[in-house]
C-alpha positions as CSV (number, residue, x, y, z in Angstrom):
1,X,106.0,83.6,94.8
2,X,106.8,86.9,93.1
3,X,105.3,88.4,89.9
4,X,107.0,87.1,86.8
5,X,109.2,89.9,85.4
6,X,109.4,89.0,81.8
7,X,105.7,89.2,81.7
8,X,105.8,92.7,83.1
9,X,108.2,93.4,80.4
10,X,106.1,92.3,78.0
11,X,102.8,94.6,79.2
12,X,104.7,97.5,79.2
13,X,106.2,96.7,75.1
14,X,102.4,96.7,74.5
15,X,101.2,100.3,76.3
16,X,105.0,102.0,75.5
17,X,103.7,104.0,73.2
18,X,100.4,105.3,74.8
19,X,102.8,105.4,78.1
20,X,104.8,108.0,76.9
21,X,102.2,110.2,75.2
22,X,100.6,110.1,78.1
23,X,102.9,110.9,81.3
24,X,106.0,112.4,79.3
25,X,105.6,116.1,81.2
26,X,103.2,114.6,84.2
27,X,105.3,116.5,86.9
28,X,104.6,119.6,85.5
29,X,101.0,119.0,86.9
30,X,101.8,117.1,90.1
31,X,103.4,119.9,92.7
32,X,104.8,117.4,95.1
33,X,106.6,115.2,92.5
34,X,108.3,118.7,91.9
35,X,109.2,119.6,95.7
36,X,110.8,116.6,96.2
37,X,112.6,115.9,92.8
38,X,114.0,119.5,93.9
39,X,115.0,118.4,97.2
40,X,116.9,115.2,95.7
41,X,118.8,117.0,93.2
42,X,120.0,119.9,95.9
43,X,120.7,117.0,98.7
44,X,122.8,114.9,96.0
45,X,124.2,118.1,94.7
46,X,127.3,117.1,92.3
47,X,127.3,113.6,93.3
48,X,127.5,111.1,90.8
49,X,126.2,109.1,88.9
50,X,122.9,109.2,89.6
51,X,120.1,106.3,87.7
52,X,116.0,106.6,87.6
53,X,115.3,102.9,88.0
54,X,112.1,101.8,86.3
55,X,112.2,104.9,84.4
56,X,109.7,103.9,81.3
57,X,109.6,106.9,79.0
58,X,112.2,109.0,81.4
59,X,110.5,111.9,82.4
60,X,111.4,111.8,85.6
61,X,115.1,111.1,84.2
62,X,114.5,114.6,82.2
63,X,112.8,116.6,85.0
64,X,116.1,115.8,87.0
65,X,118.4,116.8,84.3
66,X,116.8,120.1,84.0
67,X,117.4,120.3,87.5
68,X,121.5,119.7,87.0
69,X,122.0,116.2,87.7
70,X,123.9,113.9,85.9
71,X,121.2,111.2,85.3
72,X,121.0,107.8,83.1
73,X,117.6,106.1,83.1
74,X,117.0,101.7,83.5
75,X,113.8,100.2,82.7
76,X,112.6,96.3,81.9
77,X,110.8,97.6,78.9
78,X,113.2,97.9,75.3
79,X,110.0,99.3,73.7
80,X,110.0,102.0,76.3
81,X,113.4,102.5,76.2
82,X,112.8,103.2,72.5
83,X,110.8,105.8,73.9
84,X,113.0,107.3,76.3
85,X,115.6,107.5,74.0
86,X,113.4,109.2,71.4
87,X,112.2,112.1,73.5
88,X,115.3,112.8,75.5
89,X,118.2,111.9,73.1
90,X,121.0,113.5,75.5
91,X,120.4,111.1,78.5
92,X,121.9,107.7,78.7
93,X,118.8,105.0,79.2
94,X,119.6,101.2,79.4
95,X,118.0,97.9,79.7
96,X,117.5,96.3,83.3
97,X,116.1,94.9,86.0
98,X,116.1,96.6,89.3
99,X,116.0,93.1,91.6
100,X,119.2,92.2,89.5
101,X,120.9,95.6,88.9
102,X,124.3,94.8,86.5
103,X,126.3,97.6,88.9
104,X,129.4,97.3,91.3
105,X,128.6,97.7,94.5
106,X,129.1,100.9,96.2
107,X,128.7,102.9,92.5
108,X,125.8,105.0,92.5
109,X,125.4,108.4,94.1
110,X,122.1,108.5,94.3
111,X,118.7,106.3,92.9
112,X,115.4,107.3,92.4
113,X,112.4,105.0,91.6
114,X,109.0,106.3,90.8
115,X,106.8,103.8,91.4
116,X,109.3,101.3,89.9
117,X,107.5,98.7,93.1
118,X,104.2,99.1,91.8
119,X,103.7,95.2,90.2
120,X,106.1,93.7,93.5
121,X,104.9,91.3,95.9
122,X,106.4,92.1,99.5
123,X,109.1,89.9,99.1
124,X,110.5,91.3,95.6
125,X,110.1,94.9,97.2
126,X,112.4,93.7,99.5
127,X,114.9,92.6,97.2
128,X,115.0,95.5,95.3
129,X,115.9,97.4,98.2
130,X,118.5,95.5,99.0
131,X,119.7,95.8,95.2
132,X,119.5,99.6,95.4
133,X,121.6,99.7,99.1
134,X,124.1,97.0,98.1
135,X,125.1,99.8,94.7
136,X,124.8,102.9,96.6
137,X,128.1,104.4,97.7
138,X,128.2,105.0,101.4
139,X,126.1,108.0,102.4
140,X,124.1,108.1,98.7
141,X,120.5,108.6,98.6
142,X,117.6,106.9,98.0
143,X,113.8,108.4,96.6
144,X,110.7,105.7,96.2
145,X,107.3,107.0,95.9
146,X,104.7,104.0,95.6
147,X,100.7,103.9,96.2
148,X,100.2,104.0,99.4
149,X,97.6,101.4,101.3
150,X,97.2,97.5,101.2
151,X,95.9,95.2,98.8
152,X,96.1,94.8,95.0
153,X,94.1,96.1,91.8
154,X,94.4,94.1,88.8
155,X,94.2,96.0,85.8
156,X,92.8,94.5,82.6
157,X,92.6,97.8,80.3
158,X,95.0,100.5,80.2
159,X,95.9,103.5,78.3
160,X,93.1,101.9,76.0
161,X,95.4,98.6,75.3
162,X,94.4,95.2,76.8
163,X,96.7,94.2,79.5
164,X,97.0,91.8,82.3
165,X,98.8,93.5,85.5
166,X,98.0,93.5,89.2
167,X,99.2,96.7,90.8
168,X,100.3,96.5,94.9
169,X,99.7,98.9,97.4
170,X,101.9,99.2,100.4
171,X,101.2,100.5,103.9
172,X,104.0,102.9,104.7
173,X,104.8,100.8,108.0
174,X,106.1,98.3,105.7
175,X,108.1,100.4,103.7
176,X,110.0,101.8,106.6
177,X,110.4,98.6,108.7
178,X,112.0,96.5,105.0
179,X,114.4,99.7,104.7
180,X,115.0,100.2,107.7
181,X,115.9,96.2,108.0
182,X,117.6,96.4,104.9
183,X,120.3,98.5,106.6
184,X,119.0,102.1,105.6
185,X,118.9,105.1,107.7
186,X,117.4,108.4,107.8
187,X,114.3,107.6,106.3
188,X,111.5,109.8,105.9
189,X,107.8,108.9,104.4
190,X,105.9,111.5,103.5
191,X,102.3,110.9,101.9
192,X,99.6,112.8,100.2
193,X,96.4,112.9,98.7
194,X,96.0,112.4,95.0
195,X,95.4,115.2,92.3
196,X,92.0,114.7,91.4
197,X,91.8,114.5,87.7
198,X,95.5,113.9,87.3
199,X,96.2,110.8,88.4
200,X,94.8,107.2,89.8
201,X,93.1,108.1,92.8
202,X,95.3,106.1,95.1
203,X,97.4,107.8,98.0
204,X,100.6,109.0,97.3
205,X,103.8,108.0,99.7
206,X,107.4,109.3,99.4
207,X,110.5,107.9,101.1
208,X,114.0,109.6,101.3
209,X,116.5,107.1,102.8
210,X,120.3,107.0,103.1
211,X,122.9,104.5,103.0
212,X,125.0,104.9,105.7
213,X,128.0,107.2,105.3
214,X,130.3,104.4,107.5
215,X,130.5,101.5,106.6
216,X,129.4,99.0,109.5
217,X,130.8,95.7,109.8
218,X,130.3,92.7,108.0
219,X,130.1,88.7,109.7
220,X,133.3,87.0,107.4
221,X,131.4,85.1,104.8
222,X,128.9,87.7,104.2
223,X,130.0,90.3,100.9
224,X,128.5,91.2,97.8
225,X,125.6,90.1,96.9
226,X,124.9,88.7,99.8
């Protein structure tokens, strides 16, 4: 049974505001974020077009902007869209849902989703993987960061707003082994420690992971969505 969607929708209308007051700019204080936003942006180079999915205000969308790309931002939330849109009027945002992504296969260059897993049982993790393979074009790239370790917090007050959330932690062996299974190669994890003062402190994982360049074989019966 996964965690119903529309209801994380519906937290994030609530907190959109104190959301983006809060983390617009939070790169700026977290080095890593920065190292390996850089190394996305020079490893897609001019590939395109490249989405933030689960974006929320977009300030990942903007950091990777800055850094050349051309970037459009998807999130669940239309109040934090509103936000997005507000700070960062020269980057495309839209409404979506990352375990039902509204793309062609094969489309996207390159994806990046910050913590865009966080409310996801294992099982919806999984399907959003397989969303983000099956609309990558052959030999585009993937970057997931996540809080690294097992079990779940729930989360009852947040950004000083009432809220009902549970927020999952996921062991890195899992990570690899559902991309890996979902057809993904090249991946990397790499984890750190949390900036204290600067964030939840919760270990800190991030995956690169490719689509592969060659397309392999598909049983007959098997396209798509499937």
């Amino acid at each position: 049974m996964g965690q119903d969607i529309k209801k994380i929708e519906n937290q994030y209308d609530t907190i959109a505001k104190e959301y983006a007051e809060t983390f617009t700019g939070e790169h700026d204080r977290k080095p890593k974020d920065r190292e390996m936003l850089r190394r996305f942006s020079q490893e897609i180079g001019d590939g395109r077009p490249v989405w933030d999915l689960g974006c929320g205000p977009g300030q990942t969308s903007q950091y990777l902007k800055n850094l050349g790309l051309e970037i459009s931002g998807l999130d669940l939330s239309e109040e934090m869209l509103d936000q997005a849109r507000r700070i960062h009027r020269d980057i495309p945002f839209r409404k979506g849902n990352i375990l039902e992504l509204d793309f062609e296969d094969d489309s996207m260059a390159g994806a990046v989703a910050f913590y865009a897993i966080v409310h996801f049982t294992e099982e919806q993790a999984g399907a959003a993987f397989r969303e983000v393979f099956r609309v990558l074009k052959p030999g585009g790239l993937f970057l997931l960061t996540y809080h690294a370790g097992e079990g779940t917090i729930h989360v009852d007050d947040f950004l000083g707003r009432k809220v009902d959330m549970d927020v999952m932690f996921f062991s890195s062996d899992f990570i690899f082994r559902r991309l890996k299974d979902t057809g993904f190669e090249k991946i990397e994890v790499i984890e750190r420690e949390p900036y204290p003062g600067v964030e939840y402190p919760s270990r800190r994982a991030y995956v690169f992971a490719m689509k592969p360049a060659v397309r392999k074989s598909i049983r007959p019966g098997r396209t798509g969505r499937s």
